[in-house]
C-alpha positions in Angstrom: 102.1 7.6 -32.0 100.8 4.6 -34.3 103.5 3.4 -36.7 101.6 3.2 -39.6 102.8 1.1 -43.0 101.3 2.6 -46.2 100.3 -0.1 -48.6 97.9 1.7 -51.3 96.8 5.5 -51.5 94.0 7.1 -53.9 95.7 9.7 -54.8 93.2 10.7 -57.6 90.6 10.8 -54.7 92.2 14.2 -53.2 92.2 15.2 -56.7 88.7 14.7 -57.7 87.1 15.4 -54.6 86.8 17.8 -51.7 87.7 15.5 -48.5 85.0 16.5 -45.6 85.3 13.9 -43.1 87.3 11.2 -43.0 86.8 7.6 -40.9 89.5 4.0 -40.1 87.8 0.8 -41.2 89.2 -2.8 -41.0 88.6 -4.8 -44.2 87.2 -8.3 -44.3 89.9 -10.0 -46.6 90.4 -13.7 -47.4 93.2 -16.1 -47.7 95.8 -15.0 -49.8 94.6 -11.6 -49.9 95.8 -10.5 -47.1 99.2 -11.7 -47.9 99.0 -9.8 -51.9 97.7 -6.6 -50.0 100.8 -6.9 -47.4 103.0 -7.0 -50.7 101.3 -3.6 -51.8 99.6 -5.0 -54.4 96.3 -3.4 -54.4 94.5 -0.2 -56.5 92.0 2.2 -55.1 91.8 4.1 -58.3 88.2 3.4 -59.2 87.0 2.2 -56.0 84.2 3.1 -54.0 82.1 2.9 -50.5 78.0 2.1 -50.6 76.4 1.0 -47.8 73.6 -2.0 -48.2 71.6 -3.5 -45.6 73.1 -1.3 -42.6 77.0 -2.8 -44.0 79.9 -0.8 -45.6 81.0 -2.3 -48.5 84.7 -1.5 -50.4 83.6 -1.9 -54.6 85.4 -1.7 -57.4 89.0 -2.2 -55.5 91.5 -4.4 -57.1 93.8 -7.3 -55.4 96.0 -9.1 -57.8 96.2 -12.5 -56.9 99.0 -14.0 -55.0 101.3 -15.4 -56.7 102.0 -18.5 -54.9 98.4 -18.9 -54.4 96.0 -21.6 -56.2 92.8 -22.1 -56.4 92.4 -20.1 -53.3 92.8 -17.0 -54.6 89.6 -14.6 -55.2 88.6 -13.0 -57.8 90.6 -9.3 -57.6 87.4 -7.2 -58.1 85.0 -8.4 -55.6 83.2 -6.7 -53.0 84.9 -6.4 -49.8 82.8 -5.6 -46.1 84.1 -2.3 -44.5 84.5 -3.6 -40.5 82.7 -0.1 -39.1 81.3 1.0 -35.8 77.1 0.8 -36.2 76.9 4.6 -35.3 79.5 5.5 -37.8 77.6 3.1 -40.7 74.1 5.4 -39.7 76.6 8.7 -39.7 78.0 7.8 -43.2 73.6 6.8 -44.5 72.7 10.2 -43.8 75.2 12.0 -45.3 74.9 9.9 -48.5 71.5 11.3 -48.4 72.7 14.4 -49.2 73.2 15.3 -53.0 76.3 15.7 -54.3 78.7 13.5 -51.3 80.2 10.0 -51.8 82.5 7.6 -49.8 86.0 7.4 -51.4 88.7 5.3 -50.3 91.8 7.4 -49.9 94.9 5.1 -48.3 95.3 1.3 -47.1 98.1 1.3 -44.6 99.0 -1.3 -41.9 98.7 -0.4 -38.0 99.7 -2.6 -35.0 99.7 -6.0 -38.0 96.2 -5.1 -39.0 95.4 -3.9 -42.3 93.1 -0.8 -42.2 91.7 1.6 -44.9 90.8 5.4 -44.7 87.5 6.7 -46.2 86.7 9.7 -46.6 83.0 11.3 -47.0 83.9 13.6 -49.9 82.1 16.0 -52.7 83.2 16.2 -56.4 84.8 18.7 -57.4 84.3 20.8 -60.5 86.7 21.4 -63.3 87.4 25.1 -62.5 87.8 23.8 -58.9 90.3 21.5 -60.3 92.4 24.0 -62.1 92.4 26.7 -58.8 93.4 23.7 -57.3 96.4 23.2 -59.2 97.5 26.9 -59.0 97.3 27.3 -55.8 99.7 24.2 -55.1 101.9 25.6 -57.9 101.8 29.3 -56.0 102.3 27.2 -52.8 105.4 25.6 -54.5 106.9 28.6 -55.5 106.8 30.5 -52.3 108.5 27.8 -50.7 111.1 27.8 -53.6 112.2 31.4 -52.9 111.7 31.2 -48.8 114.7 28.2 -49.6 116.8 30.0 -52.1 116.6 33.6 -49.5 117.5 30.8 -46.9 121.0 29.7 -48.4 
């Protein structure tokens, strides 16, 4: 079992979207944002994944500078290169192809010193889907409320 180090997690991802398949990437990161990522200080919120010219590309994610960096740090909002397998970049084209599906970003988490991220191929959800959604965790909530309280 992989220790695994949660730095950042999307968690509006699982929210707005249906999660279909989901894939590890490295990220290509410079200087001193590895070490502003290893101090958890990154946002996924309105990130996403495109593919260009046969490479997975992170956009949209945010790394605050670090703090004790200088003019080495990088601007927060630039593009990052996703670090995938060329079968799984073709994989992830064709399913873009279909209408409706996207790449989201759902966690950033450390394994074995190396910083990964896990994207999902995912379709929007509705806003009905979003509200059965929500009662069904609620339902799911309650029935483990009264399994613990017949419990004691």
């Amino acid at each position: 079992m992989d220790n695994k180090k949660i730095l950042a997690q999307n968690k509006k991802a699982r929210h707005d979207y249906f999660i279909l398949e989901g894939y590890e990437a490295g990220i290509e990161l410079v200087g001193t944002e590895v070490k502003s990522v290893k101090q958890g200080k990154l946002n996924l919120k309105e990130s996403y994944v495109d593919i260009k010219n046969g490479q997975a590309y992170l956009i949209g994610a945010h790394i605050s500078p670090y703090e004790q960096g200088n003019i080495n740090n990088k601007d927060p909002l630039r593009t990052r290169r996703l670090l995938l397998h060329k079968k799984e970049i073709m994989k992830l084209t064709g399913q873009l192809t279909e209408k409706g599906l996207t790449i989201v970003p759902l966690e950033v988490y450390m394994k074995r010193n190396w910083i990964k991220i896990n994207i999902a191929v995912a379709e929007g959800k509705k806003n009905y889907d979003k509200r059965n959604s929500k009662l069904e965790a609620d339902a799911k909530r309650k029935m483990q409320r009264v399994l613990k309280e017949q419990n004691l």
